[in-house]
C-alpha positions as CSV (number, residue, x, y, z in Angstrom):
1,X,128.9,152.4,105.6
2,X,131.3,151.2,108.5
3,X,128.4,150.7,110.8
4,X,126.8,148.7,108.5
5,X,129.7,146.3,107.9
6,X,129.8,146.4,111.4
7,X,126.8,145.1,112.0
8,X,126.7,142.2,109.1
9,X,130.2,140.9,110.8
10,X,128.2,140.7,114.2
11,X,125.1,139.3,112.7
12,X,127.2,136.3,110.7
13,X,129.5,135.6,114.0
14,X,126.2,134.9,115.7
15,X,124.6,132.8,113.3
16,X,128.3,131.1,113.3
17,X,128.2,130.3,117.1
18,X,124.9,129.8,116.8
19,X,125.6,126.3,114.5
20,X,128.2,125.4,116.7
21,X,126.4,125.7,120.1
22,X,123.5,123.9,118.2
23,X,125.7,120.9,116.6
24,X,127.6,120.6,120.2
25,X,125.1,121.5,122.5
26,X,125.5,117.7,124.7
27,X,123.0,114.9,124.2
28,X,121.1,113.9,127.1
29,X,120.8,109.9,127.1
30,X,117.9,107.8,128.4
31,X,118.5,106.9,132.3
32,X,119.9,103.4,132.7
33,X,117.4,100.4,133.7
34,X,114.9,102.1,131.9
35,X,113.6,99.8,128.9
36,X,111.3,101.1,126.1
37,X,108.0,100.0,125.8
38,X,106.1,102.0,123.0
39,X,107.6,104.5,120.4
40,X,105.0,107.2,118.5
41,X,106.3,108.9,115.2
42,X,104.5,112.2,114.7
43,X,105.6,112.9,110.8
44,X,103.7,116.6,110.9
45,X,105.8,117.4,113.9
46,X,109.3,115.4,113.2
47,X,109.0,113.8,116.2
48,X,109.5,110.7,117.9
49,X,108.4,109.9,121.5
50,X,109.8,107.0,123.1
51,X,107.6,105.3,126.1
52,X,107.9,103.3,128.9
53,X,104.9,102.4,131.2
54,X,103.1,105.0,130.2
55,X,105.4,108.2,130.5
56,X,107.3,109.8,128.1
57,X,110.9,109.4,128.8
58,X,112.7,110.8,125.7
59,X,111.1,113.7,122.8
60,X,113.7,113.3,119.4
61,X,114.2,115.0,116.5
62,X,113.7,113.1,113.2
63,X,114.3,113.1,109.8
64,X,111.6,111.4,107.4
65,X,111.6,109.9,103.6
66,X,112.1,112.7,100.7
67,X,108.5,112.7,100.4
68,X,107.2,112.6,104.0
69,X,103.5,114.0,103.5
70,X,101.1,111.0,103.2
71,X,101.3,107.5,103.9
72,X,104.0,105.3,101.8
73,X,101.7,103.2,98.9
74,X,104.3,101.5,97.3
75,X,108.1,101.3,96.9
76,X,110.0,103.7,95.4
77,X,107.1,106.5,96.6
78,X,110.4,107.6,99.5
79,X,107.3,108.4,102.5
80,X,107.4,107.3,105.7
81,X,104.7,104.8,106.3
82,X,102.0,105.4,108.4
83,X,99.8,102.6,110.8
84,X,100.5,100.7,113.7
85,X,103.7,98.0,113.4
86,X,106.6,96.7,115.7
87,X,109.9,97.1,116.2
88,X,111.3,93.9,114.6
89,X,115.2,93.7,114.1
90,X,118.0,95.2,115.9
91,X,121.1,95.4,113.3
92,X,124.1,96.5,114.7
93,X,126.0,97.0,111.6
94,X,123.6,98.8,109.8
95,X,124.8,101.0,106.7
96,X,123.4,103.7,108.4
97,X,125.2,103.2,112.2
98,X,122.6,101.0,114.0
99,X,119.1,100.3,113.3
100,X,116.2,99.3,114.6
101,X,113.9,97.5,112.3
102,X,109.9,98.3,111.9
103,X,107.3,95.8,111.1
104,X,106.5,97.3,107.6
105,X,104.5,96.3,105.2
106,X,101.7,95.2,107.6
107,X,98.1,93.6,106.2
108,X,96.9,96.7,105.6
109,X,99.8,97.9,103.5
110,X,100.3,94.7,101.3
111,X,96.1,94.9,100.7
112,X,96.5,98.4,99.7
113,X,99.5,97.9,97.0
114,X,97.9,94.9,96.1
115,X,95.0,97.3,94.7
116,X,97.4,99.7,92.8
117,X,99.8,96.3,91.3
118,X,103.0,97.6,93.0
119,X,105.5,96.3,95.3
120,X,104.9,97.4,99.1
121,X,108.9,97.6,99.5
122,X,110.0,97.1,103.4
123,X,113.1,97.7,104.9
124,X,111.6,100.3,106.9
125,X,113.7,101.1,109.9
126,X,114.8,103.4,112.2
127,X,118.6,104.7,111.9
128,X,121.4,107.2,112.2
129,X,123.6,108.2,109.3
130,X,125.3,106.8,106.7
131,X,128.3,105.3,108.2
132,X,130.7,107.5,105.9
133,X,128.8,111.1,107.2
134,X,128.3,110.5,110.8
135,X,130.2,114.0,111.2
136,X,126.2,115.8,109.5
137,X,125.7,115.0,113.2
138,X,122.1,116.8,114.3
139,X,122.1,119.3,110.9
140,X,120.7,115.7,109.0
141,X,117.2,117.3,110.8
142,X,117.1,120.0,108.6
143,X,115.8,117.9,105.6
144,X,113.8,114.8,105.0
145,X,116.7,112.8,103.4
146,X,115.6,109.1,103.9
147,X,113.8,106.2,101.4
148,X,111.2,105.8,103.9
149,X,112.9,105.4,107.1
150,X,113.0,107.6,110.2
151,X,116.6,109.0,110.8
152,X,118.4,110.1,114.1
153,X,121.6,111.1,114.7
154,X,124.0,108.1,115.7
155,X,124.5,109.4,119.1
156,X,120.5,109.3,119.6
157,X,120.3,105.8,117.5
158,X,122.5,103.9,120.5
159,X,120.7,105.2,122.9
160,X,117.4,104.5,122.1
161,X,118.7,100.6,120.1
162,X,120.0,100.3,123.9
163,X,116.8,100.6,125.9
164,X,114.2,99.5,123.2
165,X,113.6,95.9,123.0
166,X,112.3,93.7,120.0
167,X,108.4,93.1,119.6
168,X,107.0,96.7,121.4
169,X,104.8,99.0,119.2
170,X,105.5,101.9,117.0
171,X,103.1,103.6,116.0
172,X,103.5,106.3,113.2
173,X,101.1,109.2,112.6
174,X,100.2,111.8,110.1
């Protein structure tokens, strides 16, 4: 009986300093003078990949919409879009840290909730959190929490709003 007490005290202190080594383990930042030129969203994997000329500079973490299987339809449906847009807006006083904004709907999207008589929505963007629970820091990667936007944590989000211009291409994939 005293083993096994033992050995659930050792097993939670692990897991413990297992979530702090995990939520302070040090972020890495982009290299200065290198500039973004093309972002690819993998929804299956939770992954964005951030380009320039060609290589692949940076591999995060993301968090999707509630609903992240499928491409969004219409607004409201909290999924992630999918297609080929741009990065559009920079807003440094986002709600959610900073933001960089994506080109969505696109003609493909409007024709598409033009079929079903719904609203496309927009406001698609990529963020960090909500300016009041910056402290979720890298645990927001454990759930798809977003309307329809891809999520970082803020420390990622001003790195990657600092080397990614306006007008390159995002593309998001299944």
């Amino acid at each position: 009986m005293k083993l096994r007490k033992i050995i659930i005290l050792l097993t939670i202190s692990g897991i413990f300093t297992g979530l702090i080594i995990y939520y302070f383990f040090p972020y890495t930042p982009i290299p200065n003078g290198i500039a973004i030129d093309r972002i690819v969203v993998i929804k299956s994997q939770h992954s964005l990949l951030a380009y320039s000329k060609g290589e692949l500079i940076k591999t995060y973490s993301v968090s999707l919409g509630k609903n992240p299987i499928g491409t969004k339809v219409y607004e409201g449906d909290f999924k992630t879009p999918e297609g080929i847009y741009t990065i559009n807006d920079k807003n440094p006083s986002s709600n959610f840290h900073k933001s960089l904004g994506i080109s969505y709907p696109n003609q493909l999207d409007l024709a598409r909730t033009k079929q079903l008589a719904k609203a496309a929505g927009g406001d698609i963007k990529i963020h960090g959190l909500r300016n009041d629970q910056g402290y979720f820091g890298k645990f927001q990667r454990w759930k798809d929490w977003t309307s329809g936007c891809i999520a970082l944590t803020n420390e990622e989000v001003d790195d990657l709003y600092k080397h990614t211009p306006l007008g390159i291409q995002i593309e998001i994939e299944r």
